[in-house]
C-alpha positions as CSV (number, residue, x, y, z in Angstrom):
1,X,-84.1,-124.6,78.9
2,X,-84.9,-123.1,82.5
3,X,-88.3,-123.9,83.7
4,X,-88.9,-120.7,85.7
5,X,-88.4,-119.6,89.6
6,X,-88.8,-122.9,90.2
7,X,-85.5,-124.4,89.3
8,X,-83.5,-123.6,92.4
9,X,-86.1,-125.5,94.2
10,X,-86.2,-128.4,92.3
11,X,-82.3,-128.4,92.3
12,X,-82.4,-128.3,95.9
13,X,-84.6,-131.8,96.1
14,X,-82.6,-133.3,94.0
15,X,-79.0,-132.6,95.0
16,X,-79.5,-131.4,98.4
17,X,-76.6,-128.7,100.2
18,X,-75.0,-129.6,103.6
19,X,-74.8,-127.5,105.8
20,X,-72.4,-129.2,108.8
21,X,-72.0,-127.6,111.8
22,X,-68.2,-126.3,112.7
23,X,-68.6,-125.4,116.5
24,X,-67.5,-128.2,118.6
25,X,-66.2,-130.2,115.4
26,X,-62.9,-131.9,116.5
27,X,-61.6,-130.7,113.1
28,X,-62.4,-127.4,112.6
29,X,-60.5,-126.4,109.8
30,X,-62.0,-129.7,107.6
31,X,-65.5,-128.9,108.3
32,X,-64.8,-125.6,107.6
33,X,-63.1,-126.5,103.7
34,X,-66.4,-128.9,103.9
35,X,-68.9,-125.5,104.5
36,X,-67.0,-123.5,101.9
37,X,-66.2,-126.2,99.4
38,X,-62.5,-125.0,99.3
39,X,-59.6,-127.0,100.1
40,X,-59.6,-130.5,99.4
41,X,-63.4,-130.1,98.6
42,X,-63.1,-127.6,96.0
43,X,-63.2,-130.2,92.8
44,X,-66.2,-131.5,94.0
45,X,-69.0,-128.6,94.2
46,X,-72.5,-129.4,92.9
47,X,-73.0,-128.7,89.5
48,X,-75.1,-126.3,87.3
49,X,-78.7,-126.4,87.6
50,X,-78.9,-126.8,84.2
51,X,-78.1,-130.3,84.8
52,X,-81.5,-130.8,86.6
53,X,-83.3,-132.0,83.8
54,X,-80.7,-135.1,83.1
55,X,-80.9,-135.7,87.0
56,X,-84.7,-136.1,87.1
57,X,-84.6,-137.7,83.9
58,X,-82.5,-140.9,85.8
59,X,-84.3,-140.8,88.7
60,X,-87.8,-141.2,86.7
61,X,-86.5,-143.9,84.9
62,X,-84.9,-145.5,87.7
63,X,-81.6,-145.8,86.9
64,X,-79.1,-147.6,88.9
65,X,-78.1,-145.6,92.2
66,X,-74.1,-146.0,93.0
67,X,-73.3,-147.1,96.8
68,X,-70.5,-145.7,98.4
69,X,-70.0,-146.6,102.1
70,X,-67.4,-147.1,104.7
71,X,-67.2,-150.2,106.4
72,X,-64.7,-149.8,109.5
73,X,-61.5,-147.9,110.5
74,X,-58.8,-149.7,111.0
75,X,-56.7,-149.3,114.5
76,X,-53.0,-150.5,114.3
77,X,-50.6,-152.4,112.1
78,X,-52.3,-155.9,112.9
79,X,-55.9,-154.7,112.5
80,X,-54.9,-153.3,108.8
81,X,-53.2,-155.9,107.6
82,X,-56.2,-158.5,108.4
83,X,-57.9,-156.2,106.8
84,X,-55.3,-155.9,103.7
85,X,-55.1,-159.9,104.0
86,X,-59.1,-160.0,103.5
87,X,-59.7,-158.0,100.4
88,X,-56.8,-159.3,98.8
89,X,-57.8,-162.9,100.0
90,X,-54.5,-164.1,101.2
91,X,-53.0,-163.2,97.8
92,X,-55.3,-164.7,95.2
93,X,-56.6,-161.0,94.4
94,X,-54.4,-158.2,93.6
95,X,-54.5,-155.0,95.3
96,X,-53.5,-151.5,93.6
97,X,-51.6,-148.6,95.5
98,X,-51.8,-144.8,94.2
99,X,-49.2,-144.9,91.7
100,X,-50.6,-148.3,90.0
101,X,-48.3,-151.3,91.6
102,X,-50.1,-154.3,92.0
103,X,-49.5,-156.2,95.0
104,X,-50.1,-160.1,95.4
105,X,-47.3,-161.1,98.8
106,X,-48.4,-161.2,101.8
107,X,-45.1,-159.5,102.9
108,X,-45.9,-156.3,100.8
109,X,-49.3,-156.0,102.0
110,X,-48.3,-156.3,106.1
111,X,-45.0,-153.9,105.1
112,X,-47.8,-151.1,103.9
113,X,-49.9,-151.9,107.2
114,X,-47.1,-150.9,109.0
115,X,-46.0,-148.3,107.2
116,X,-49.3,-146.5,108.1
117,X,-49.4,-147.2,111.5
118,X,-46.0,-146.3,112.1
119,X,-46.4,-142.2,112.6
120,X,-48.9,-143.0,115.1
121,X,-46.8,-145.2,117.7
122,X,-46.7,-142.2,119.6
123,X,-50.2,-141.5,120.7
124,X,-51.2,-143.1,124.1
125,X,-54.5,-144.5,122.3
126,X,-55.0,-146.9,119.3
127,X,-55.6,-144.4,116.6
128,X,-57.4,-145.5,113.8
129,X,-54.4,-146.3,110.9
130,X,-56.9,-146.1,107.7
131,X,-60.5,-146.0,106.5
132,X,-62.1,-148.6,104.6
133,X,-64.7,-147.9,102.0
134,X,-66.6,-150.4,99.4
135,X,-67.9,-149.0,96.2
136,X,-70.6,-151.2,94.7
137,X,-72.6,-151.1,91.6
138,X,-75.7,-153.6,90.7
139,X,-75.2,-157.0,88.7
140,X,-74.4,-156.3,85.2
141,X,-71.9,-153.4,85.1
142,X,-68.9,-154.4,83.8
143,X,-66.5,-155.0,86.6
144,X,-63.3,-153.3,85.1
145,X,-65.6,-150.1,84.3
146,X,-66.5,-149.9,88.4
147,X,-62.6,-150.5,88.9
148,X,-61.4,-147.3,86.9
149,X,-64.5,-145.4,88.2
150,X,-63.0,-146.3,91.9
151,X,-59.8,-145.0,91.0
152,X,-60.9,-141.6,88.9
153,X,-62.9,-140.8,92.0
154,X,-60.1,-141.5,94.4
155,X,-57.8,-139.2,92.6
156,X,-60.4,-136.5,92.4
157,X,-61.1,-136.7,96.2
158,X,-58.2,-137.3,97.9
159,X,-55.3,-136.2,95.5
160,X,-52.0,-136.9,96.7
161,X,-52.7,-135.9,100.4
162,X,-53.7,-139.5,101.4
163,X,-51.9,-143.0,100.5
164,X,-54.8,-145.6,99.3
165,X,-54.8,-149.2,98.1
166,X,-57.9,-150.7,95.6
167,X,-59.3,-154.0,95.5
168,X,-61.5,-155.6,92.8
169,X,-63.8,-158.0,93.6
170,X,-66.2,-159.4,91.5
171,X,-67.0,-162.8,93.9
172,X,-70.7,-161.9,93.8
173,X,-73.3,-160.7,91.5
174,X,-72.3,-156.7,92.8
175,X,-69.0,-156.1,91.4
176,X,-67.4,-153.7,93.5
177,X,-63.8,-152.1,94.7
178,X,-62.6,-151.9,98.3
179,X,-60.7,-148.6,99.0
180,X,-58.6,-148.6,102.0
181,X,-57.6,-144.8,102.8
182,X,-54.8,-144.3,105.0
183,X,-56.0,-141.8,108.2
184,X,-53.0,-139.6,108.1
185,X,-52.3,-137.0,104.9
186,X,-49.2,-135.6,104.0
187,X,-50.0,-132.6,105.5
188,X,-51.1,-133.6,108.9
189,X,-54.7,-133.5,108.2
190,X,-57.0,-136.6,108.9
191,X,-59.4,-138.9,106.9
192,X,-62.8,-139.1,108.3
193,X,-65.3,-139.4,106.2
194,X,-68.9,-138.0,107.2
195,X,-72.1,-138.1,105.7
196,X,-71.6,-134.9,103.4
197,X,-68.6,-136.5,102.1
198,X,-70.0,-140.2,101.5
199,X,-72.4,-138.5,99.6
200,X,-69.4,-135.8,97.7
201,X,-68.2,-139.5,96.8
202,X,-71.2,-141.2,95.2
203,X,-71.1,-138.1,93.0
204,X,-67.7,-138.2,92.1
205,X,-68.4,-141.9,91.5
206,X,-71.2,-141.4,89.5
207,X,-69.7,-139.1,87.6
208,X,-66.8,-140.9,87.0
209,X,-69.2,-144.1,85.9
210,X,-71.4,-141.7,83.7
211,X,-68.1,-140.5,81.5
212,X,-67.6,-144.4,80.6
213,X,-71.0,-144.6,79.4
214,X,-72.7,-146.2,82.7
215,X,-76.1,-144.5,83.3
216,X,-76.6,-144.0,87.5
217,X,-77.1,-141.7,89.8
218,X,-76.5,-140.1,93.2
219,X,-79.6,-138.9,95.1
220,X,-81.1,-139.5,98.5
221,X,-83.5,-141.9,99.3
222,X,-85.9,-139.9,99.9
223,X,-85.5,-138.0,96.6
224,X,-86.8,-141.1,95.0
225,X,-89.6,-142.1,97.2
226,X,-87.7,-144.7,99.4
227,X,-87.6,-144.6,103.1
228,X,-86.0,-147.1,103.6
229,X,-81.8,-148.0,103.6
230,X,-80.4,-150.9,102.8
231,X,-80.0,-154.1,104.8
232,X,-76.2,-155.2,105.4
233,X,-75.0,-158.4,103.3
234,X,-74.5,-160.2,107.0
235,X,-78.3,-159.7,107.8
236,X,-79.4,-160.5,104.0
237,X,-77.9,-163.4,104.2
238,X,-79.3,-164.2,107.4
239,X,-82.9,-163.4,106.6
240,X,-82.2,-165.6,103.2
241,X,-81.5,-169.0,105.3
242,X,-84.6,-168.3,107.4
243,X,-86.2,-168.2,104.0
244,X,-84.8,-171.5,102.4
245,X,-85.3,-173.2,105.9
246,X,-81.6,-173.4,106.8
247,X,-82.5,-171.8,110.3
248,X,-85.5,-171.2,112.1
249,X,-84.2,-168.2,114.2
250,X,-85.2,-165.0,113.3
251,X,-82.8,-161.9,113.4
252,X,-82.8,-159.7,116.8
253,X,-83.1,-156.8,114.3
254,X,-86.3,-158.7,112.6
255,X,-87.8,-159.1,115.8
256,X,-87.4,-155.7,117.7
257,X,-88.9,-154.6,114.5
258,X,-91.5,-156.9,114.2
259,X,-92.7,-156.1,117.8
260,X,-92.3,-151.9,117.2
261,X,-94.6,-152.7,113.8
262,X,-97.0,-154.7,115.9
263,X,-97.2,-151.9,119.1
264,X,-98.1,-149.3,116.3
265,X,-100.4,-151.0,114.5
266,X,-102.3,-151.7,117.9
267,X,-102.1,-148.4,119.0
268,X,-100.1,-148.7,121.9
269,X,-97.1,-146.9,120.4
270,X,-96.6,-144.0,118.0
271,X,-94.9,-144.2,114.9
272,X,-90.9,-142.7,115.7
273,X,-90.8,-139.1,114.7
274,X,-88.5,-140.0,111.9
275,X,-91.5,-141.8,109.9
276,X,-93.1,-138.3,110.4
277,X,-90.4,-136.6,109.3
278,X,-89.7,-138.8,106.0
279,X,-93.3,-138.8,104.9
280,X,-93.6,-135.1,105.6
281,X,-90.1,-134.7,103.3
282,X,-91.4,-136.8,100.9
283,X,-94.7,-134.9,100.3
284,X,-92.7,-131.3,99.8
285,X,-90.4,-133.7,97.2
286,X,-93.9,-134.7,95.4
287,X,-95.3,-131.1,95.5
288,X,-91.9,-129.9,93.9
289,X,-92.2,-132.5,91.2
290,X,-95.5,-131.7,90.6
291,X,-94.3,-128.1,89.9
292,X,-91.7,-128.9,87.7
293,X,-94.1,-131.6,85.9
294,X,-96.4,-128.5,84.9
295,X,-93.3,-126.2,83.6
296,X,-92.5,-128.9,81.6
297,X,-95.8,-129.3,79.7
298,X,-95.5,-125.2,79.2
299,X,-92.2,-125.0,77.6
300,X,-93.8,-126.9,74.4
301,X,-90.8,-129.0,73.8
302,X,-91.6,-132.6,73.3
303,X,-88.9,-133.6,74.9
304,X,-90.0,-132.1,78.6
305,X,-93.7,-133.3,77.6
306,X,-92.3,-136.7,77.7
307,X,-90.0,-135.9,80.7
308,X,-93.5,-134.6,82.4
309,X,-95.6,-137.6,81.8
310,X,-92.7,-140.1,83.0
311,X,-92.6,-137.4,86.4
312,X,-96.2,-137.9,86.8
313,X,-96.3,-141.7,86.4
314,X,-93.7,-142.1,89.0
315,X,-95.3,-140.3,91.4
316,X,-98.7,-142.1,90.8
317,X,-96.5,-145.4,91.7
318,X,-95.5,-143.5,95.1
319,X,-98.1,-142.0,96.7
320,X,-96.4,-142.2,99.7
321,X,-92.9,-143.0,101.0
322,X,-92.7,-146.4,103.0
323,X,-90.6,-146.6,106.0
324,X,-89.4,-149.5,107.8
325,X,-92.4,-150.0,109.9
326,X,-94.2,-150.0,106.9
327,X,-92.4,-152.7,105.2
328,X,-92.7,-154.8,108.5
329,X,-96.5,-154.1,108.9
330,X,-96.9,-155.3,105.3
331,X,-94.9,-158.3,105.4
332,X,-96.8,-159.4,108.4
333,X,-99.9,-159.3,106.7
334,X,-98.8,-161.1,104.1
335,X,-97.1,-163.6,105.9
336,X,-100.5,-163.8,107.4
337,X,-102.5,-164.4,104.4
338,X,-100.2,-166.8,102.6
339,X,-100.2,-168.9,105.7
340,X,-104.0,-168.8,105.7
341,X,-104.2,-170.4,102.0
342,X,-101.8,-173.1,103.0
343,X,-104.2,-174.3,105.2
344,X,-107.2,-173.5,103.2
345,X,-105.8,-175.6,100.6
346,X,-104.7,-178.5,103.0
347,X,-108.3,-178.8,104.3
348,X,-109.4,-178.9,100.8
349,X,-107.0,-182.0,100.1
350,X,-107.7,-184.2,103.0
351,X,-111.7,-183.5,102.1
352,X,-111.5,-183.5,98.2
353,X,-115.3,-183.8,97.8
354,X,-116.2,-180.6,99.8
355,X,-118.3,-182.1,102.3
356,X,-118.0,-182.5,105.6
357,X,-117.0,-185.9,107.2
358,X,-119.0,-188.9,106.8
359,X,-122.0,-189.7,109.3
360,X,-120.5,-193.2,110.7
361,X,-123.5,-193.5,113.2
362,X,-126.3,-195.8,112.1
C-alpha cells in the first residue's frame, strides 16, 4: 500500500531520525551505540514505513500522546532515598524492583539507596546515584495497563544492565509510574538519558500500550501542529489558584512572558528565532501532508480516501503552529475583552433604564 517516492518523506515527519553528535560527547562509545542503533539501542530502531499509514492515522484522529520524562538525578544515598521515600509515600505505596519484589519498609527502600550509591564513594564529587523518570498517560487509561506498559518498556530498554524500581500512582486523574534507574550498569556504562532516548522511550512505551489495546502515539510536537510543551504540574497548579482567586500573584514565568508577548506585539522586539523556526517546520510538515493527502485519493482505496479527507480537515484546523508567544498574545486579548463586558454589563445594572442619569437641577 506504498503511496509513491513520497513515503520516505512522510516517514521522516512523522518519526523523525537523530542524528547526535559524538565529538566532544563525554561518552563516546553510548552516543556512538545511539548513532548506529547497536548496543543497548539495537531493540529499539524505528519501524517499517509501512507503518506510516497507522501513524498518521492516530495523529489525525488525535489520539492520546504518551509522556515520558525525567524528573531529576539523584546524588547520594540520602538524596535517593527521599526520593525512594516520596514515590513510595513513606510506605503506603509499593514499589517494584527488576525481578518483581514489592517493597513497602522504609528499611528496604534506604538499604537499595545505599546499595546504589555505594560503588561511587570513591569519586571526589557527588555523582548522580540514579535517574528518575515519570511515565504518564491521560485520565481514563486503566492504571494497571500503564503499570505493565512501564515495565515491558523498562525491560526492553535497559535489560539487565541497569537495576530499576517502579512506582504506581494513581493519586491524580493521570495515572502514571515513577521509574527510578540506577546510574551505574553492570558493565560500567552509565545512565543518561538524552533527548533521542526520551523519545526511543515513548516509543517503546507506546508500543508497549498499543499491544494491550491502548490507542496512543509518539510523535513530536511539532508533527501535530503544536508549538508549544507542556507546563510543569508545580506551575499548573500555580496558574490554577490565580484562577480560583486563592492568590493574586502571578508566576515569574507568566510574567517574563507576558512582557516578551507585549514587546513583540509593539514592535519593539522580534519574535525569538525559535518561533521562526517552528512555523517554518510546521509549514514543510503541512506541505508533506498535503502530498501524502493527494496519494491517498489516487490509490482508489476507500480506506486512504477516508484517511485523506481526515488529513485535510486537520490541517484546515491548523493553519499555523502556535508558539508560546502566541498563546500569551491571545490570552491577553482575551483577558482584555472579557474584562471589558464585566464592565459593560455593570454599567448596564446600576442604569437599568438605558438612560443617562437624571437631571436633578430645576
Amino acid at each position: 500500500m506504498a503511496i509513491g517516492e513520497r513515503e520516505d518523506e512522510l516517514w521522516g515527519v512523522l518519526k523523525p531520525t537523530f542524528r547526535p553528535r559524538v565529538s566532544g560527547d563525554p561518552n563516546i562509545k553510548y552516543a556512538k551505540h545511539l548513532l548506529k542503533q547497536t548496543g543497548q539501542f539495537k531493540s529499539v530502531a524505528h519501524v517499517g514505513h509501512a507503518d506510516s499509514r497507522a501513524v498518521l492515522a492516530r495523529v489525525v484522529r488525535k489520539a492520546p500522546e504518551v509522556l515520558v520524562k525525567v524528573t531529576g538525578r539523584k546524588k547520594g544515598a540520602d538524596h535517593l532515598g527521599a526520593h525512594l521515600s516520596y514515590i513510595g509515600r513513606n510506605g503506603e505505596i509499593a514499589i517494584e524492583t527488576r525481578d518483581g519484589e514489592i517493597i513497602t519498609e522504609k528499611g528496604g527502600v534506604q538499604q537499595i539507596a545505599q546499595e546504589w550509591s555505594d560503588p561511587l564513594y570513591w569519586r571526589q564529587r557527588a555523582t548522580v546515584s540514579a535517574v528518575s523518570m515519570v511515565f504518564s498517560m491521560p485520565e481514563g487509561t486503566n492504571p494497571e495497563t500503564v503499570r505493565q506498559a512501564v515495565r515491558e518498556t523498562a525491560e526492553r530498554m535497559l535489560g539487565d544492565n541497569h537495576d530499576y524500581l517502579m512506582a504506581l500512582h494513581t493519586d491524580t486523574p493521570r495515572p502514571h509510574v515513577h521509574l527510578t534507574v540506577q546510574a551505574e550498569g553492570l558493565d560500567g556504562e552509565r545512565f543518561d538519558p538524552r533527548r533521542e532516548d526520551l523519545f526511543n522511550f515513548r516509543e517503546a512505551f507506546a508500543e508497549a500500550l498499543r499491544s494491550r489495546g491502548v490507542e496512543c502515539e509518539a510523535t513530536p510536537r511539532w508533527t501535530r501542529g503544536q508549538g508549544r510543551a507542556g507546563t510543569s504540574m508545580a506551575l499548573a497548579q500555580m496558574r490554577e489558584k490565580i484562577r480560583q482567586g486563592a492568590s493574586r500573584q502571578p508566576t515569574e514565568a507568566d510574567l517574563r512572558q507576558a512582557r516578551e508577548a507585549l514587546a513583540i506585539a509593539s514592535g519593539k522586539a522580534e519574535s525569538p528565532p525559535f518561533v521562526a523556526r517552528a512555523k517554518e517546520r510546521w509549514e514543510k510538515t503541512r506541505q508533506e501532508y498535503e502530498k501524502a493527502a493527494d496519494g491517498f485519493d489516487r490509490t482508489g482505496d476507500p480506506r486512504d480516501q477516508a484517511l485523506a479527507r481526515e488529513l485535510r480537515a486537520f490541517l484546515k484546523d491548523r493553519p499555523t503552529i502556535e508558539t508560546v508567544p502566541d498563546r500569551v498574545l491571545k490570552d491577553a486579548v482575551e483577558r482584555v475583552r472579557h474584562a471589558r463586558e464585566q464592565q459593560q454589563e455593570g454599567q448596564g445594572k446600576s442604569n437599568p433604564s438605558g438612560h443617562g442619569p437624571p437631571d436633578r437641577t430645576r
